[in-house]
Steps between C-alpha positions, in 0.01 A plus 500: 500500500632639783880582523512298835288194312776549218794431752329255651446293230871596385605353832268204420670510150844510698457280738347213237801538242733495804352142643521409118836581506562333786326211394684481136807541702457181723370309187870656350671374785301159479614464156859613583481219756364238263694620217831479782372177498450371167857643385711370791296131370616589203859552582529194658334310253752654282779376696343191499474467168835663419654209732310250281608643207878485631425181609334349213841705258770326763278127415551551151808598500581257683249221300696634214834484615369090608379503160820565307721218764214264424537567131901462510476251724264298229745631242808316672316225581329467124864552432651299724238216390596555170868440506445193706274380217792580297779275668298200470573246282128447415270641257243769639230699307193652565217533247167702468094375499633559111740231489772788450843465696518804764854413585767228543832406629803506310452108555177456297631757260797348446363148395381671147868570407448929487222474289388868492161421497543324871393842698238569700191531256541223308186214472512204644442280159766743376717311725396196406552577131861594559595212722423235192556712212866621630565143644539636861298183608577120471171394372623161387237322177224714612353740278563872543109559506407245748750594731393884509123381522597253804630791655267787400255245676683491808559842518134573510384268748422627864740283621812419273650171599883542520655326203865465389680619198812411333736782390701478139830506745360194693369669780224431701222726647191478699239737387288577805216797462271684744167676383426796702177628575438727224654269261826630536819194480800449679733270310802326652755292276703259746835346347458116619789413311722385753179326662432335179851370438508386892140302433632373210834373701271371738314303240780383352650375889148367564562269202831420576381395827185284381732368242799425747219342752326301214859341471502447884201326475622300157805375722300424794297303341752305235704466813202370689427270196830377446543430909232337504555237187811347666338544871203279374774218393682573887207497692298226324831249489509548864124482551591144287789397691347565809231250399793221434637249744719746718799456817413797735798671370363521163166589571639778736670607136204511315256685751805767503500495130122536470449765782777719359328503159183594648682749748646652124161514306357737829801741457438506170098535525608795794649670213294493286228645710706771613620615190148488369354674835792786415376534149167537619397230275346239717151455501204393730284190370195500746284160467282386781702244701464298815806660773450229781610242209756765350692498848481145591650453132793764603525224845488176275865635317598615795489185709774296435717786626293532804518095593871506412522821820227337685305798473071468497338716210178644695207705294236673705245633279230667676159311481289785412757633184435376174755312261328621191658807304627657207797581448854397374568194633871404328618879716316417796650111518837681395492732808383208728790306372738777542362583909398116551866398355687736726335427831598128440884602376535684792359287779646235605281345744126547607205616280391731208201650504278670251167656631242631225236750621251668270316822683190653171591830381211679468202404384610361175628102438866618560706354811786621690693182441763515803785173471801492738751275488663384852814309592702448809868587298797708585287813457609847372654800704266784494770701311485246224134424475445758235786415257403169422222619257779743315695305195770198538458560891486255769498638855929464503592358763704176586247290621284585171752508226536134545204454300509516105277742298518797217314702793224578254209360615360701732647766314251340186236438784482887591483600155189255452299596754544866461385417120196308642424832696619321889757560702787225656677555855691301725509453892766322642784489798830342457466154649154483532367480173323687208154576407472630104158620396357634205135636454258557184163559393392221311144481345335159566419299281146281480478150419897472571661310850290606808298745613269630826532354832519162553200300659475294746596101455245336693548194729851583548433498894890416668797546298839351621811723361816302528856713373788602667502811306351755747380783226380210244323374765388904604350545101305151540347532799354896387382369176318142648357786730364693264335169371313502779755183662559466843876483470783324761848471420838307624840547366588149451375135432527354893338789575177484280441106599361577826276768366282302288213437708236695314700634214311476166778587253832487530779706325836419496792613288742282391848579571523515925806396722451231682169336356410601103167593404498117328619327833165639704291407275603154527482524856178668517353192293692297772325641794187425278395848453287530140521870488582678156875572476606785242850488387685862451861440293727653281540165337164352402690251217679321813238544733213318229783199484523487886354157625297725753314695253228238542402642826456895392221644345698747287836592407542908432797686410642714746440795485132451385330676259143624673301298214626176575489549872167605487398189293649267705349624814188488292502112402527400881123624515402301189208213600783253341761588702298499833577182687276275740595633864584078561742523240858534616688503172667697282283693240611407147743773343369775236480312208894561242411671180459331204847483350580690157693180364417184340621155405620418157211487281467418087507846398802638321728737689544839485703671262725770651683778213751698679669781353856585661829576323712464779660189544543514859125599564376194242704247715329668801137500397533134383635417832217629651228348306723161475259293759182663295289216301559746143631541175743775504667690228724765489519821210813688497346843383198665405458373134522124623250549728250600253612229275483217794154650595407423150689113482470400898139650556608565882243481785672774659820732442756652743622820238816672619494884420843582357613278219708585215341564180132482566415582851243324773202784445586468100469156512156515706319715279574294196395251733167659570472572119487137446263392736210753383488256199551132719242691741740331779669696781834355661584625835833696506679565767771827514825370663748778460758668674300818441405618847410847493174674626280453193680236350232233521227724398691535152549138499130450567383778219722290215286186585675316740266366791756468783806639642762389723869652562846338500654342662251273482338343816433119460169514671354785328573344141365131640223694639363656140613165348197358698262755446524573177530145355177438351288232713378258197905424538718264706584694797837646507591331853370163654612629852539845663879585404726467773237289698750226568723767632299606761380207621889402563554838628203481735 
């Protein structure tokens, strides 16, 4: 090779390891850069990391300086926990899923008497064994073994029950235990002693209460009894004397004697209730009962008092409300006394009203038995209205405190009604009268007074109301209505005889100014009117011995009860009653019921045993009966009676209750005894001065058949002399009693 081929290819040689150079040099540089790169990445990954890394140090230090407060913290709080455990006076210990005691209070410890073996490690049963065997517990007769196996059993249960041990020192404590919820136990011993000796104080007051109110209700009722005995000898000597051959002097005597008697035995009934109703010891008795005939028997007792102020006793009970319920009839007549009894004290002319409206609750047979009780008195302020119903309160004022009373009855009649689940209020203004209400749910009862809406009377066509009583006249003319009558009225007798032209029933009440009920029916029969005349009176025994009861077709007590209205109106559509249109006379009266005595006949009379120590109360009872056709005897006590029932076979005995030696029920059920071999039953009638709420339902459980409470009322004890003396005998009376009487009183 040529030199000149040589340096070329040198230069070739040259110039390629010079662009290789070049080219290594740029991929130097390229990895410089990239390498620049990668380390300044690096670096501040570095920092980034190194910041972490301080960060992540400061956190912890600082999660461990948290740490350490949390854990002295816990440790003064565990400690602080701790001591308060400590200062209580109550046992606390904590035990393991083992049964072995963790820790407890100085408390719980202290209970064992420093027993070393008390301390946190010890068994439960351990425990157990110590407490009987070192006599730290009052186990009383039971054995050792049984006790620890009562409460081994306890122990183990899910649940324990908290029971309550007695200490040898007389202490009490209540064991109460938690299970936790790996089976761990918190126990907690409470000292109850102070709340056992306090219970027990309580117990011991309770007693000394029921005790001290058993003797309350002892001297209530002795003191009732023994009121009573020597009331029965006041009130039935006047009852007697008032019955004798009198100057108006004297009689005015006697009716004060006998209405202050009976004005006694209601303050002492009043108290009775209320010191019952304050031991919550008085009852409800619900029967089914008729309350149309409950109220009008609340307006019989309370009419005399009424015709003495000339007041009129009105009852509107609404057509479509039955009379049937059940409930307690003696509470319900007692609070209808007590509202009926004040609107007449405190009025002293004008009316008093009671309205009885029955709305169903629900859909069951119960009613919403609404009664109200009107009058047109003196009224109460508005201030006073409320304090009547409080205790020994009458609205005080000086028009009201002229009137006698304890105060108690509405006080009695608020309690009642609240225990029959109603409510009682009052609306009145001074001077213009008082309205007292009371409402309760009363279930009806079926086959008991009346029920459903009434029907229809037919043929009634033109009725002819004839009272001077605007509201009386008000009731009659909505219920005739409702009848389906075609109703006009008049306030007076003139009046009414130039409205008879087409007038098919007339009714008229009795008492009216000017012309009486009796006086235009006479001179309806004058003007020859034959129309059917219906009599409404207070006084049906005068009105039946009136010469001008020929000319009426009935005679009904005023107010009327809806059943005997109802027949009456009934009968004038009977074929016999209907009269030839020609005929221009009077239609014969209803015919009188059959009376309930007879004439002397030839069987023996009755024989009457009555029982009664008292001398007073014998002299009464034989007064009573002295115009009875009987053979009476008298026993003296309880062990005479069953001799004389033996010797004087009676027909019938009156048995007092209190006697000395052998007492009225005593005497009855030796009685009884005899008779289950004689196979013959002798009526016996209760007559006692034992009044009390349940009284004659102990006298009926010792055998006795009746019951009736001094002071004796002549007409009740006539009135079960007739009905119980046995028919195959001479009849007790020949005549009504007292017939004469009232024919020379009407």
């Amino acid at each position: 090779m040529s030199l000149a081929g040589k340096l070329a290819e040198e230069r070739r040689a040259r110039l390629a390891a010079e662009r290789l150079l070049e080219l290594k040099q740029a991929e130097l540089h390229a990895a410089n850069r990239k390498l620049g790169r990668h380390a300044k990445l690096l670096s501040e990954q570095i920092h980034e990391k190194r910041a972490e890394v301080e960060t992540v140090l400061s956190a912890h230090e600082k999660v461990k300086s948290d740490l350490d407060v949390a854990q002295q913290r816990i440790a003064v709080a565990e400690r602080r926990l701790w001591l308060s455990i400590e200062t209580i006076p109550d046992g606390f210990a904590f035990w393991d899923a083992d049964s072995r005691m963790i820790a407890a209070n100085r408390a719980w410890i202290k209970v064992f008497d420093g027993l070393e073996e008390i301390a946190p490690g010890v068994t439960y049963m351990r425990t157990l064994q110590l407490a009987t065997e070192e006599g730290v517990i009052d186990i009383g007769d039971t054995r050792p073994a049984d006790w620890r196996h009562e409460m081994l059993e306890r122990w183990q249960s899910s649940s324990p029950d908290p029971c309550v041990i007695r200490l040898w020192n007389g202490q009490y404590v209540r064991l109460m235990d938690q299970r936790g919820h790996e089976g761990d136990m918190v126990s907690l011993a409470l000292n109850i002693t102070s709340t056992v000796h306090y219970e027990r104080r309580l117990r011991e007051a309770r007693q000394r209460a029921e005790a001290a109110n058993r003797a309350k209700s002892a001297f209530l009722a002795n003191m009732s009894h023994e009121i009573r005995t020597p009331m029965n000898g006041v009130v039935g000597m006047a009852d007697l004397l008032h019955d004798t051959d009198l100057t108006e002097e004297q009689r005015l005597y006697t009716e004060t004697i006998r209405s202050s008697g009976e004005a006694l035995l209601v303050i002492i009934n009043d108290v009775l209730d209320y010191s019952k109703i304050e031991a919550e010891r008085l009852e409800l008795h619900p029967v089914p009962f008729d309350l149309e005939r409950c109220i009008h028997e609340v307006l019989l007792l309370m009419r005399p008092t009424a015709k003495e102020k000339g007041l009129s006793l009105l009852i509107d009970y609404d057509l479509f409300t039955p009379t049937g319920f059940i409930g307690d009839p003696g509470r319900i007549r007692q609070v209808l006394t007590n509202l009926v009894g004040n609107a007449v004290k405190f009025t002293s002319h004008g009316h008093v009203l009671i309205r009885v409206v029955g709305l169903p609750q629900g859909e069951g047979d119960e009613v919403n038995v609404t009664v109200s009780v009107e009058d047109t008195g003196i009224g109460i302020a508005p201030d006073k209205a409320q304090l009547i119903f409080g205790e020994f309160n009458q609205a005080d004022t000086e028009s009201s405190r002229q009137f006698e009373g304890t105060g108690l009855g509405l006080a009695i009649s608020e309690r009642l009604i609240r225990l029959m689940g109603g409510r009682i209020w009052v609306d009145s203004e001074l001077g213009e009268g008082s309205a007292f209400g009371f409402r309760v749910g009363l279930p009806v009862a079926r086959g008991v007074g009346y029920h459903g809406a009434p029907e229809p009377v037919q043929d009634l066509g033109r009725v002819l109301l004839v009272d001077d009583n605007e509201l009386q006249l008000d009731i009659l003319q909505r219920q005739l209505e409702v009848l389906g009558a075609e109703v006009i009225s008049c306030d007076g007798g003139a009046a009414a005889l130039g409205l008879l032209d087409g007038v098919d029933l007339v009714i008229t009440d009795h008492n009216m100014a000017g012309m009486d009920g009796m006086e235009l029916a006479e001179a309806i029969r004058e003007a020859g009117h034959g129309v059917p005349i219906i009599l409404l009176t207070p006084a049906v025994h005068f009105a039946e011995l009136d010469p001008a009861r020929r000319h009426l077709h009935a005679v009904l007590q005023s107010p009327t009860l809806r059943d005997d209205f109802f027949d009456v109106l009934r009968s004038l559509a009977a074929p016999a009653e209907v009269a030839d249109a020609t005929d221009t006379s009077p239609p014969p009266p209803l015919p009188a019921p059959e009376p309930a005595f007879e004439a002397p006949g030839t069987q023996r009379c009755a024989r009457v045993l009555a029982a009664e120590d008292n001398k007073t109360n014998r002299l009464v009872f034989s007064k009573i009966l002295s115009a009875a056709d009987i053979e009476l005897r008298f026993a003296e006590n309880g062990a005479e009676a069953v001799r004389m029932h033996t010797e004087f076979d009676p027909d019938l005995i009156f048995m007092d209750i209190s006697m000395p030696g052998m007492d009225g029920k005593e005497a009855t059920r030796r009685i009884r005894a005899t008779e289950v071999v004689t196979g013959r039953h002798v009526p016996i009638i209760a007559m006692t001065a034992h009044a009390l709420d349940g009284d004659e339902a102990r006298f009926l459980a010792a055998g006795m058949d009746h019951y009736l409470s001094k002071p004796l009322r002549k007409a009740d004890v006539l009135d079960k002399l007739a009905s119980l003396t046995p028919s195959e005998l001479r009849a007790p009376f020949h005549a009504p009693p007292d017939a004469e009487k009232r024919s020379e009183s009407g």
